[in-house]
Residue frames as a rotation matrix with the C-alpha (Angstrom) as fourth column:
UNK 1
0.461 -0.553 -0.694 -30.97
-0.846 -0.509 -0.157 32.74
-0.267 0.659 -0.703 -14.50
UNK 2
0.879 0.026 -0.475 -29.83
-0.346 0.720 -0.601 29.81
0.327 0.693 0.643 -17.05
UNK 3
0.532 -0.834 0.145 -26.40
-0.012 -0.179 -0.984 30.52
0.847 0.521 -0.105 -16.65
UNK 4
-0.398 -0.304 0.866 -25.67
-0.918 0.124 -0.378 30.78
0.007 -0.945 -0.328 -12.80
UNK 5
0.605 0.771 0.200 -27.62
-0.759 0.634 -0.147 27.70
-0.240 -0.063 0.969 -13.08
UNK 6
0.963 -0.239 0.121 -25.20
0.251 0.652 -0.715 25.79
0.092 0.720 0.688 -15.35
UNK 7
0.149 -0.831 0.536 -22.26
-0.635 -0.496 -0.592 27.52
0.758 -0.252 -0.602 -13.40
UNK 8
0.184 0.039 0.982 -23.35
-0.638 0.765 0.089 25.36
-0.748 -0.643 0.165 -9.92
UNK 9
0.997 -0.057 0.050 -23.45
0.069 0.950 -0.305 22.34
-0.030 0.308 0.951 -12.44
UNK 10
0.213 -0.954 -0.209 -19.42
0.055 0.226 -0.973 22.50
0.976 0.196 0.101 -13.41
UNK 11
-0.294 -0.596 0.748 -18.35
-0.862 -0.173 -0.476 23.57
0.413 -0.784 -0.463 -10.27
UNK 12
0.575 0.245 0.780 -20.49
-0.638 0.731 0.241 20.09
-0.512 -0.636 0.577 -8.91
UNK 13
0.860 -0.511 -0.005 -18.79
0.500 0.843 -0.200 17.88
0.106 0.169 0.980 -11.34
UNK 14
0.140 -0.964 0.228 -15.32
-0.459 -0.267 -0.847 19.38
0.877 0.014 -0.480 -10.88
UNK 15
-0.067 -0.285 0.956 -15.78
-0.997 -0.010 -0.073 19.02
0.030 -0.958 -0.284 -7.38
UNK 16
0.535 0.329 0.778 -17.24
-0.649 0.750 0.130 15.76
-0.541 -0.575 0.614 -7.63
UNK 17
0.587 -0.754 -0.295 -13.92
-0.445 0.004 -0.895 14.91
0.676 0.656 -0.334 -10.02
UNK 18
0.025 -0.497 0.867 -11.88
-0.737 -0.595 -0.320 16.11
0.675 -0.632 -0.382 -7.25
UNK 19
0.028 0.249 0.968 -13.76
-0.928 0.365 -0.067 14.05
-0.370 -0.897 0.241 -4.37
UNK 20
0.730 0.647 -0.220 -13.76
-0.680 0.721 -0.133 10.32
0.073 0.247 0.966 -6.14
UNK 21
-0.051 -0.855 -0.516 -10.14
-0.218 0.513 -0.830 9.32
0.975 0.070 -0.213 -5.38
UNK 22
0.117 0.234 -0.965 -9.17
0.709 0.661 0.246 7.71
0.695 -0.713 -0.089 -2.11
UNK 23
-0.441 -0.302 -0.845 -7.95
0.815 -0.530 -0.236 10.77
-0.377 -0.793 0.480 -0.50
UNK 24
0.264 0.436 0.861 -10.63
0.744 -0.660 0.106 13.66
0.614 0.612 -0.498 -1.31
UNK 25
-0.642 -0.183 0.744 -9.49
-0.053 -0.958 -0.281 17.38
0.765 -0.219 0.606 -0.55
UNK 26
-0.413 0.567 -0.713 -11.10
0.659 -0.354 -0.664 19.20
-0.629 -0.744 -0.228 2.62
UNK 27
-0.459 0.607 0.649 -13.78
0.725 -0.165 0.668 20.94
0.513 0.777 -0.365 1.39
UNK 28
-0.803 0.176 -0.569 -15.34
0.206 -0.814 -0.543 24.93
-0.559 -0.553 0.618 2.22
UNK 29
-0.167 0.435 0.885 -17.50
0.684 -0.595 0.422 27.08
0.710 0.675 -0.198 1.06
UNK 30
-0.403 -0.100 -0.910 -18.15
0.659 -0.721 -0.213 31.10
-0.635 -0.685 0.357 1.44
UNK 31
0.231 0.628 0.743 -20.16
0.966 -0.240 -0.098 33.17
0.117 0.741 -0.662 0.41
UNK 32
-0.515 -0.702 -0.492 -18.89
0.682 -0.683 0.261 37.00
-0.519 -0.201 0.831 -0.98
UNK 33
0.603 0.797 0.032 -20.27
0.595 -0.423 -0.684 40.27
-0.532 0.431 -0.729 -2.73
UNK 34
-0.443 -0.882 0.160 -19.34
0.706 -0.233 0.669 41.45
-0.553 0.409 0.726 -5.46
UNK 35
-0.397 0.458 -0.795 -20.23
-0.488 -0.839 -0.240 44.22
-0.777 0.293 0.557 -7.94
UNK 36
0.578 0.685 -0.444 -22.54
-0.584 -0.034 -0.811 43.93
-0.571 0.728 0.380 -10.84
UNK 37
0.567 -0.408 -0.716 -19.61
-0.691 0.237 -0.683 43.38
0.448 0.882 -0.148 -13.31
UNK 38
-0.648 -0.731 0.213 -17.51
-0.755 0.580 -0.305 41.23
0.100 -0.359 -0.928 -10.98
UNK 39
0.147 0.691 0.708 -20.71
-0.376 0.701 -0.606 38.68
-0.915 -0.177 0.363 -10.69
UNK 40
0.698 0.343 -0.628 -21.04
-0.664 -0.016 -0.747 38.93
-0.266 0.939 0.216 -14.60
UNK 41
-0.043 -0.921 -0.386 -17.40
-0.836 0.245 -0.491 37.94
0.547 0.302 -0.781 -15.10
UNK 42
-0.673 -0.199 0.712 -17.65
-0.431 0.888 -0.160 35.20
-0.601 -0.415 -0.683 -12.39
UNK 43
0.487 0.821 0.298 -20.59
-0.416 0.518 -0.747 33.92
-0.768 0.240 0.594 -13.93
UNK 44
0.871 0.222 -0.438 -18.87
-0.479 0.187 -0.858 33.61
-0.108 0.957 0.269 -17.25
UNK 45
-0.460 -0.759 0.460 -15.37
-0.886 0.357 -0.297 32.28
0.061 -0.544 -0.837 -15.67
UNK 46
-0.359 -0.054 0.932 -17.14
-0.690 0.687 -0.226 29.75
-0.628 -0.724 -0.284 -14.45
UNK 47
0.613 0.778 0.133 -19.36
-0.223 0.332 -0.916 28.65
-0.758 0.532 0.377 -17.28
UNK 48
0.646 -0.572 -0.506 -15.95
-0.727 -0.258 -0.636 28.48
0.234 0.778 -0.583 -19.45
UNK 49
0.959 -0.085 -0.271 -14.90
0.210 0.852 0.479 25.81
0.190 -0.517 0.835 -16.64
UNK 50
0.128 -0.991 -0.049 -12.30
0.122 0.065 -0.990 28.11
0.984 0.121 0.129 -15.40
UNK 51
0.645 0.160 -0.747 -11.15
0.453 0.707 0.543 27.19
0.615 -0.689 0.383 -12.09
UNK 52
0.583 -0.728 0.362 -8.61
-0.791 -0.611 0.045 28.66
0.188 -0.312 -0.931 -9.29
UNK 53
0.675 -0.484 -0.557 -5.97
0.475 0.863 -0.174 26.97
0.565 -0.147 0.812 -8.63
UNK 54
0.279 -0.883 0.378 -3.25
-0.869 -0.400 -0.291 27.91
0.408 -0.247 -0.879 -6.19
UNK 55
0.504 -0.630 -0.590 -0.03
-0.336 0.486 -0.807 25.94
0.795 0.605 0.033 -5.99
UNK 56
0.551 -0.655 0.517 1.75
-0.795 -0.224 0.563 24.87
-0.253 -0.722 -0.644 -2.75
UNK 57
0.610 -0.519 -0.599 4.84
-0.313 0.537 -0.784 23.36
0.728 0.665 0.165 -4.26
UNK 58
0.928 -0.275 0.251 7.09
-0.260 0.004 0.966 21.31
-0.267 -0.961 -0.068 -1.64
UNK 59
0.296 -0.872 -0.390 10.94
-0.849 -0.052 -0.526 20.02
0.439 0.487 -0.755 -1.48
UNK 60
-0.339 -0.286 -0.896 12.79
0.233 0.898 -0.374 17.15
0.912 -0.335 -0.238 -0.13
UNK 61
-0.883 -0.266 -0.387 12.79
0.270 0.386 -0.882 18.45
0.384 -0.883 -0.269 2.91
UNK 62
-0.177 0.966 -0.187 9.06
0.960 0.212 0.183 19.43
0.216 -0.147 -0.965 3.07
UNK 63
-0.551 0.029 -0.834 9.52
0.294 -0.929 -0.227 22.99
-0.781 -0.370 0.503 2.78
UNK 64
0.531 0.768 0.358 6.55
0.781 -0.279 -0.559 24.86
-0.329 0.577 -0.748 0.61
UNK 65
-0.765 -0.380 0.519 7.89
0.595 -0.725 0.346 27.59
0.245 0.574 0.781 -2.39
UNK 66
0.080 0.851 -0.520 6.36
0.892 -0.294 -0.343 30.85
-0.445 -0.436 -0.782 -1.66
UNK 67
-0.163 -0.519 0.839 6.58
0.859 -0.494 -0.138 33.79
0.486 0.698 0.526 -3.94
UNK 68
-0.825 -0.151 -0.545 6.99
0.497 -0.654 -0.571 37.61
-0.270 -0.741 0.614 -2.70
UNK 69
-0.333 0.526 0.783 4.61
0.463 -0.632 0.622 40.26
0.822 0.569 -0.033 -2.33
UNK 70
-0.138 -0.182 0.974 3.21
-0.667 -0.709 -0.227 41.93
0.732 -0.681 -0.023 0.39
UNK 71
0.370 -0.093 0.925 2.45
-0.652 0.683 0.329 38.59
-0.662 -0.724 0.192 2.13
UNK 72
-0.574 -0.798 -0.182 4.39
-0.785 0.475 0.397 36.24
-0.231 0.371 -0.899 1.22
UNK 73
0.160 0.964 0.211 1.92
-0.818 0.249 -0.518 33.71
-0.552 -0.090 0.829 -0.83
UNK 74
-0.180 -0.104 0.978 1.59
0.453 0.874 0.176 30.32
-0.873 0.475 -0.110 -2.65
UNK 75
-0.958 -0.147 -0.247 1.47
-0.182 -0.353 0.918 30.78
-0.222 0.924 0.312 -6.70
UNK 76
0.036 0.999 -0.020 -2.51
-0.001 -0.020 -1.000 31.41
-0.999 0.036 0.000 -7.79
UNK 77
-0.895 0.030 -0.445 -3.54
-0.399 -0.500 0.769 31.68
-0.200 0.865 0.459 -11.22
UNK 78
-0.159 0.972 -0.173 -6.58
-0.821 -0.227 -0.524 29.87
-0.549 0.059 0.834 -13.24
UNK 79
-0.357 -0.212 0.910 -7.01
0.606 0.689 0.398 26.79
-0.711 0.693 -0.117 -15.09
UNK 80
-0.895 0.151 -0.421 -7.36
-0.422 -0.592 0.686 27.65
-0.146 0.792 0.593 -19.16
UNK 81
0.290 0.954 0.071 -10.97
-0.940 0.298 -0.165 26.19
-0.179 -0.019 0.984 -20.40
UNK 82
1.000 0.017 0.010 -11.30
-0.016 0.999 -0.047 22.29
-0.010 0.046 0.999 -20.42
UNK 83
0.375 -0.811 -0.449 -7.77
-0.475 0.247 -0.844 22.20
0.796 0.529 -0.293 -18.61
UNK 84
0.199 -0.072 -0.977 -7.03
0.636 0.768 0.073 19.70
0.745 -0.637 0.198 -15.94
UNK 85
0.963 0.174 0.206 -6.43
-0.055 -0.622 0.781 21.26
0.264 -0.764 -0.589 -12.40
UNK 86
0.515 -0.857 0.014 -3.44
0.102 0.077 0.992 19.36
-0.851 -0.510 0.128 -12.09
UNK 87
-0.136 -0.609 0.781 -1.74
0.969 -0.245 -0.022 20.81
0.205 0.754 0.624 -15.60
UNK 88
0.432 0.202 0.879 -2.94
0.123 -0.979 0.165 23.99
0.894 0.037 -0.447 -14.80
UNK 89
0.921 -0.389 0.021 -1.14
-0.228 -0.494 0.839 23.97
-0.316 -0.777 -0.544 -11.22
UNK 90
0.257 -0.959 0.122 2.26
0.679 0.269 0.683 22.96
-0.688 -0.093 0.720 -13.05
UNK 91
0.096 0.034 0.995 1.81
0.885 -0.461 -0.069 25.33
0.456 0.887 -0.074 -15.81
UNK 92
0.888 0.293 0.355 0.93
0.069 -0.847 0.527 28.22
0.455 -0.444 -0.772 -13.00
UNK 93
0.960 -0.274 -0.052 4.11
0.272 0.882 0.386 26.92
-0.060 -0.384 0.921 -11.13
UNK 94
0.078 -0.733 0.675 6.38
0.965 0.226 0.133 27.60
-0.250 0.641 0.725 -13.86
UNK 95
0.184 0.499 0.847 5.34
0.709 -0.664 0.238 30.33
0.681 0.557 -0.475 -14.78
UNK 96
0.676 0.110 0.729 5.50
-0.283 -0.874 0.395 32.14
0.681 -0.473 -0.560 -11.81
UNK 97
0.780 -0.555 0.290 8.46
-0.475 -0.223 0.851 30.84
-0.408 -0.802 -0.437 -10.15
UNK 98
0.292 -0.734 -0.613 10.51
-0.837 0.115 -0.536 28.92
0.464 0.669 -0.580 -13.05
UNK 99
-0.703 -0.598 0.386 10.51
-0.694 0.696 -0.185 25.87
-0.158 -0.397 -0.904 -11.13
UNK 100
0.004 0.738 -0.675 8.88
-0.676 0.499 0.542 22.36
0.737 0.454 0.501 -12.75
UNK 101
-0.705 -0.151 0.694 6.97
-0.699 0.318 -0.641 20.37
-0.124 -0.936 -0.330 -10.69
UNK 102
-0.842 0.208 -0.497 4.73
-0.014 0.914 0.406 17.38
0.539 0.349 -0.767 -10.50
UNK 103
-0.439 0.772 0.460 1.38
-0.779 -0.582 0.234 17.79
0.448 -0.256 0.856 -9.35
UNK 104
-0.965 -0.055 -0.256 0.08
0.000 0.978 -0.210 15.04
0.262 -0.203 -0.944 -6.57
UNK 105
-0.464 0.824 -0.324 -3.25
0.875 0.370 -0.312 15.63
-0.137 -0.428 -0.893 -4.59
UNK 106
-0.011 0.733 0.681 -6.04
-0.026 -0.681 0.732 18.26
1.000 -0.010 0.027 -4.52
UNK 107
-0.949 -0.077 -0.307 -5.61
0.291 0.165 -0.942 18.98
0.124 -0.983 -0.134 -0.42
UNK 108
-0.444 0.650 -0.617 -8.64
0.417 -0.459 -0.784 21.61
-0.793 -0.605 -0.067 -0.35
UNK 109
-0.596 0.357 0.719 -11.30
0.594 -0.406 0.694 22.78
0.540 0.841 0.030 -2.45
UNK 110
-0.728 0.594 -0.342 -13.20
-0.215 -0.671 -0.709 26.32
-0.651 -0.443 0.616 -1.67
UNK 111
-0.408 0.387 0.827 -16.42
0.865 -0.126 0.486 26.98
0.292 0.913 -0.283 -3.33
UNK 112
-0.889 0.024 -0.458 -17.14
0.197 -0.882 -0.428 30.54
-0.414 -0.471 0.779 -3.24
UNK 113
0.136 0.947 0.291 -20.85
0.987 -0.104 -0.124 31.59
-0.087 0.304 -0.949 -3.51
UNK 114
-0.681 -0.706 0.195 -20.89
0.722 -0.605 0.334 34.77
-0.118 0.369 0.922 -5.31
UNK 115
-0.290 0.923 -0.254 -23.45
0.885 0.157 -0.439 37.35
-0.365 -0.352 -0.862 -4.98
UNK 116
-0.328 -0.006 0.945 -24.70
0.553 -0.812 0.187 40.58
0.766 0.584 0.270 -6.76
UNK 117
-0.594 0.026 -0.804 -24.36
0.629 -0.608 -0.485 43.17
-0.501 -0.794 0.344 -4.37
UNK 118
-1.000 0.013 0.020 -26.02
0.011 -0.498 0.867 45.22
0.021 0.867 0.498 -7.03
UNK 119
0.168 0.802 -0.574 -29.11
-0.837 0.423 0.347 42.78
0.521 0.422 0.742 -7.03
UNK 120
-0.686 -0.152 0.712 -29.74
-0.648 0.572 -0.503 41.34
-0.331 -0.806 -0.491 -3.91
UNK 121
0.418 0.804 0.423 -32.62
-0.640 0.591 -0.491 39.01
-0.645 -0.066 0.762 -5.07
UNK 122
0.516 -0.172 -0.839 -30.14
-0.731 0.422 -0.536 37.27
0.447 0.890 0.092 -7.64
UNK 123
0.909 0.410 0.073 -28.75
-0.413 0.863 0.291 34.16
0.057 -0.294 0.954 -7.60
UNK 124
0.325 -0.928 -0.184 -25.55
-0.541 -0.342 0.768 33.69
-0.776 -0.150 -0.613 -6.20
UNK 125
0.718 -0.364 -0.594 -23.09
-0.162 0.742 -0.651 31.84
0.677 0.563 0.474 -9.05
UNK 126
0.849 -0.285 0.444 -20.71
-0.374 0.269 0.888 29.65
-0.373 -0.920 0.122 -7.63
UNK 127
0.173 -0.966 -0.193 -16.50
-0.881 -0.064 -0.469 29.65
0.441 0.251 -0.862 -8.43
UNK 128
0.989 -0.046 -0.137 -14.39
0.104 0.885 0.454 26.67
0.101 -0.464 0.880 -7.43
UNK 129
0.431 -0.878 0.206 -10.58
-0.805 -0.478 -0.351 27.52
0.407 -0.015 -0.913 -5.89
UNK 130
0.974 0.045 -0.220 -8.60
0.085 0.832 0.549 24.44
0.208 -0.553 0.807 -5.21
UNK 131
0.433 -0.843 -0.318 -4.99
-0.899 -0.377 -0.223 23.82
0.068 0.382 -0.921 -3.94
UNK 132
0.917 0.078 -0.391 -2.86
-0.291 0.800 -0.524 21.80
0.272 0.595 0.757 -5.08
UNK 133
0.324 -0.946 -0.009 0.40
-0.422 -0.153 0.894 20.11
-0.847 -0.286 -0.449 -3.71
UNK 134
0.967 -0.253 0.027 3.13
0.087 0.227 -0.970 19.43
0.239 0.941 0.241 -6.10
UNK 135
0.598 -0.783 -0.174 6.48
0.481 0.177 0.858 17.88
-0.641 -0.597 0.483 -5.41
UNK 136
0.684 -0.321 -0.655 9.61
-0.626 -0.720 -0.300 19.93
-0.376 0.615 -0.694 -7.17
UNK 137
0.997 -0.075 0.015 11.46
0.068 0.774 -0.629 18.45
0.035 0.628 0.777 -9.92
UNK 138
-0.028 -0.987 0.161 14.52
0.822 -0.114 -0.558 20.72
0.569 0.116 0.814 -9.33
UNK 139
0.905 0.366 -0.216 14.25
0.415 -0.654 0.632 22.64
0.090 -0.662 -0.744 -5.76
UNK 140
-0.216 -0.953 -0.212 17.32
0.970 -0.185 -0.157 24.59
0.111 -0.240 0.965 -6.72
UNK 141
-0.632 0.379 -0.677 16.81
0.514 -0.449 -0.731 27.95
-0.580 -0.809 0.089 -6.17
UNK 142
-0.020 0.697 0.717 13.86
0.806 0.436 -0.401 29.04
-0.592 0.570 -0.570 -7.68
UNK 143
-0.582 0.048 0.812 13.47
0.300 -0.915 0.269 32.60
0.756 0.400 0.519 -10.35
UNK 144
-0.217 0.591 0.777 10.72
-0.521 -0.743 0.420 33.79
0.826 -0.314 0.469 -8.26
UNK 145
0.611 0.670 -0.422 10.36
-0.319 0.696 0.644 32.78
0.725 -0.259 0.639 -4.71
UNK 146
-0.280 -0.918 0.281 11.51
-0.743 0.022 -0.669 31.19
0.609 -0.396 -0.688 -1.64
UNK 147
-0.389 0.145 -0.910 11.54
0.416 0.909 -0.034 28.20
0.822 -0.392 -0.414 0.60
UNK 148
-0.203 0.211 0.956 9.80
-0.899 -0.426 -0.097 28.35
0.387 -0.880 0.276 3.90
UNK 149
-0.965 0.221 -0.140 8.90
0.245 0.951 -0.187 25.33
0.092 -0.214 -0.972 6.15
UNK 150
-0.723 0.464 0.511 5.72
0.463 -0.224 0.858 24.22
0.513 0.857 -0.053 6.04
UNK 151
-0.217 0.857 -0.468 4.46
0.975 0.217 -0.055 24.98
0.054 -0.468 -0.882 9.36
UNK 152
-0.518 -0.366 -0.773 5.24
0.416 -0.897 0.146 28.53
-0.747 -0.246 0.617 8.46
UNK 153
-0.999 0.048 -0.013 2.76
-0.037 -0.548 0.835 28.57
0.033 0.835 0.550 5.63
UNK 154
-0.378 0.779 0.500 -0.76
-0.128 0.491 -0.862 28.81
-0.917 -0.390 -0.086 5.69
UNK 155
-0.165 0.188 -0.968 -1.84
-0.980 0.078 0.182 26.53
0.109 0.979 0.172 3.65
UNK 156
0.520 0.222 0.825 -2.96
-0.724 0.628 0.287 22.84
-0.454 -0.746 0.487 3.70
UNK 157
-0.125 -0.659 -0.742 -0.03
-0.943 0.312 -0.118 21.11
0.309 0.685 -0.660 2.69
């Protein structure tokens, strides 16, 4: 298939973006099933060169913003097409906790091999989820969200 084909390609040059500075991210990969339509969609996600991104935003004192839900989590969203990883984690940031911040390193990239659970003989298509640290500009208190230190988060800050 053309197209899972030319998915692996972005996700290699993103990654290999990612990995060319002096300090490259830790690097995963996992492989998941998904339905029919949840492949489709990843397939085309990716092929649009959108990316996860999740956000672990620190303060002076090296505490990490975490927003609520049922676990208490780092901000996630997506990059938009042909947008940087590190505008898309200050944009995602903002957005979900109202606090601007400055995006520094890529710590960890995942790459998730995706599989049609549908249609086992297909070819998995492969996503790229990275996080990102990012120092706050104003760690006053945030709209959405709280401080936590970091050894209390998991995450690789």
């Amino acid at each position: 298939m053309e197209g899972v084909d030319r998915a692996r390609d972005r996700v290699q040059e993103r990654l290999d973006r990612l990995t060319e500075g002096e300090r490259s991210p830790t690097v995963n990969q996992e492989t998941v099933v998904a339905t029919a339509e949840q492949y489709r969609t990843a397939i085309d996600r990716s092929l649009d060169g959108v990316f996860g991104v999740r956000v672990a935003i620190t303060n002076e004192e090296g505490d990490v913003l975490v927003t609520p839900g049922e676990d208490d989590r780092l901000p996630y969203g997506e990059t938009d097409p042909g947008e940087s990883i590190g505008t898309a984690a200050r944009r995602i940031a903002q957005a979900q906790t109202g606090i601007d911040c400055v995006p520094r390193e890529a710590t960890e990239a995942t790459i998730r091999g995706i599989r049609n659970g549908d249609d086992p003989g297909s070819k998995a298509v492969y996503r790229l989820a990275v996080v990102y640290v990012a120092d706050a500009v104003d760690p006053a208190a945030p709209a959405d969200g709280h401080w936590e230190p970091t050894h209390a988060v998991d995450a690789p800050v």
